[in-house]
C-alpha positions as CSV (number, residue, x, y, z in Angstrom):
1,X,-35.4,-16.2,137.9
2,X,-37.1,-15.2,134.6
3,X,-40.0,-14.0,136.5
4,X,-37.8,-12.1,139.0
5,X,-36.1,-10.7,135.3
6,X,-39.9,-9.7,133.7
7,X,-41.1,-8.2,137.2
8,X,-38.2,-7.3,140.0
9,X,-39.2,-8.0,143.3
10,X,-36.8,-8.3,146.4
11,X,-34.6,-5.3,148.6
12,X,-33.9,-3.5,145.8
13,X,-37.1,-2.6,144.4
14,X,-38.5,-2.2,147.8
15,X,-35.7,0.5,148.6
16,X,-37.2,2.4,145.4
17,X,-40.8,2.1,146.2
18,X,-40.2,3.5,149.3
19,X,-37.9,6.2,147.7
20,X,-40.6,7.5,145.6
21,X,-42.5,9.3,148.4
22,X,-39.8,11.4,149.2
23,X,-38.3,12.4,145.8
24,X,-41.8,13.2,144.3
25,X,-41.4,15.6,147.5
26,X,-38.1,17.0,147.0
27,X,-38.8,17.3,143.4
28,X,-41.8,19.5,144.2
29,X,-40.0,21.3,146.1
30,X,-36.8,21.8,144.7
31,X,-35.5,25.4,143.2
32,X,-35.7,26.1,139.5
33,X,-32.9,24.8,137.3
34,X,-31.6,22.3,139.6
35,X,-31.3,18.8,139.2
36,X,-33.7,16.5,139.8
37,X,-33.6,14.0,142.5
38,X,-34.0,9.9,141.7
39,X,-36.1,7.9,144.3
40,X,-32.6,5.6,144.4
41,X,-30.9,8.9,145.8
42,X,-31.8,8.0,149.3
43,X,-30.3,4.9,149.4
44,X,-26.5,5.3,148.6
45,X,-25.8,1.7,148.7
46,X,-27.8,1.1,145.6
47,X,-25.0,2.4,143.0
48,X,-25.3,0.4,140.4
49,X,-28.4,0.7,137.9
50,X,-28.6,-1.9,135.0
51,X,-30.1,-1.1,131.8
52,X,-32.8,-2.4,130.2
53,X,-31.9,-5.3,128.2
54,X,-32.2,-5.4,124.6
55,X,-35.3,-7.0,123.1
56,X,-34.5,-10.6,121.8
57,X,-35.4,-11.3,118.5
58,X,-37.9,-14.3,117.4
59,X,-35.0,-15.9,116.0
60,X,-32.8,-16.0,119.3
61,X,-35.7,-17.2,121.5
62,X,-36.8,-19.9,118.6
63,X,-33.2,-20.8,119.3
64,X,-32.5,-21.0,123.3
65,X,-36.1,-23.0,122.8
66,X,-34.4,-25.5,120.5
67,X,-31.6,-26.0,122.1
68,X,-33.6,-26.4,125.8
69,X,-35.7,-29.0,124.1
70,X,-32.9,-30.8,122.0
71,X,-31.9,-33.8,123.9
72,X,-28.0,-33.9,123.2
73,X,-28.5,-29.8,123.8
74,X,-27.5,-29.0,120.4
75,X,-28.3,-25.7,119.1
76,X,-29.9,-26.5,116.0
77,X,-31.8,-29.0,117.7
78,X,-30.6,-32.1,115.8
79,X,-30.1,-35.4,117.4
Protein backbone atom coordinates (compact mmCIF):
# COMPACT_ATOMS: atom_id res chain seq x y z
CA UNK A 1 0.00 0.00 0.00
CA UNK A 2 2.76 2.63 0.55
CA UNK A 3 4.32 1.73 -2.65
CA UNK A 4 0.97 1.81 -4.44
CA UNK A 5 0.82 5.58 -2.45
CA UNK A 6 4.64 6.68 -3.76
CA UNK A 7 3.95 5.24 -7.42
CA UNK A 8 0.02 4.61 -8.47
CA UNK A 9 -0.42 1.66 -10.40
CA UNK A 10 -3.82 -0.18 -11.15
CA UNK A 11 -7.20 0.90 -13.50
CA UNK A 12 -6.96 4.25 -12.69
CA UNK A 13 -3.71 5.21 -13.86
CA UNK A 14 -3.91 2.92 -16.77
CA UNK A 15 -7.23 4.89 -17.89
CA UNK A 16 -4.86 8.13 -17.86
CA UNK A 17 -2.00 6.74 -19.59
CA UNK A 18 -4.11 5.82 -22.20
CA UNK A 19 -5.90 9.26 -22.06
CA UNK A 20 -2.87 11.08 -22.78
CA UNK A 21 -2.70 10.15 -26.47
CA UNK A 22 -5.74 11.62 -27.22
CA UNK A 23 -5.85 14.91 -25.13
CA UNK A 24 -2.30 15.87 -26.37
CA UNK A 25 -4.44 15.51 -29.72
CA UNK A 26 -7.38 17.47 -28.91
CA UNK A 27 -5.25 19.97 -27.24
CA UNK A 28 -3.29 20.45 -30.46
CA UNK A 29 -6.02 20.85 -32.02
CA UNK A 30 -8.37 22.73 -30.11
CA UNK A 31 -9.47 26.55 -31.13
CA UNK A 32 -7.82 29.48 -29.39
CA UNK A 33 -9.20 30.51 -25.96
CA UNK A 34 -10.88 27.36 -25.16
CA UNK A 35 -10.35 25.25 -22.48
CA UNK A 36 -8.07 22.68 -22.30
CA UNK A 37 -8.89 19.14 -22.23
CA UNK A 38 -7.48 16.62 -19.17
CA UNK A 39 -6.36 13.05 -20.27
CA UNK A 40 -9.05 11.99 -17.39
CA UNK A 41 -11.78 13.71 -19.76
CA UNK A 42 -12.29 10.56 -21.65
CA UNK A 43 -13.18 8.49 -18.95
CA UNK A 44 -16.21 10.04 -17.11
CA UNK A 45 -16.25 7.45 -14.51
CA UNK A 46 -13.04 8.71 -13.03
CA UNK A 47 -14.62 11.92 -11.10
CA UNK A 48 -12.96 12.12 -8.31
CA UNK A 49 -9.15 13.53 -8.36
CA UNK A 50 -7.33 13.48 -4.91
CA UNK A 51 -4.71 15.96 -4.19
CA UNK A 52 -1.46 15.64 -3.44
CA UNK A 53 -0.87 15.00 0.13
CA UNK A 54 1.00 17.30 2.24
CA UNK A 55 4.64 16.56 2.82
CA UNK A 56 5.10 14.97 6.44
CA UNK A 57 7.46 16.52 8.45
CA UNK A 58 10.65 14.65 10.13
CA UNK A 59 9.02 14.94 13.29
CA UNK A 60 5.67 13.07 12.25
CA UNK A 61 7.47 10.17 10.51
CA UNK A 62 10.15 10.03 13.62
CA UNK A 63 6.85 9.52 15.26
CA UNK A 64 4.54 6.85 13.26
CA UNK A 65 8.32 5.10 13.37
CA UNK A 66 8.25 5.09 17.18
CA UNK A 67 5.18 4.19 17.74
CA UNK A 68 5.37 1.03 14.92
CA UNK A 69 8.46 -0.06 16.78
CA UNK A 70 7.18 0.55 20.42
CA UNK A 71 5.98 -2.69 21.73
CA UNK A 72 2.90 -1.63 23.85
CA UNK A 73 2.37 0.84 20.55
CA UNK A 74 2.78 3.84 22.56
CA UNK A 75 3.44 7.00 20.82
CA UNK A 76 6.32 8.20 22.58
CA UNK A 77 7.78 4.89 22.36
CA UNK A 78 8.09 4.16 26.07
CA UNK A 79 7.49 0.75 27.47
Amino acid sequence: MAFAQLEPFGGAVDDLRAGLGPAVAVNMNRAEGTAPVSAMTFYPWHTEIKPEPKPETPDEIAQKWRRLLSPKGKPDGSQ
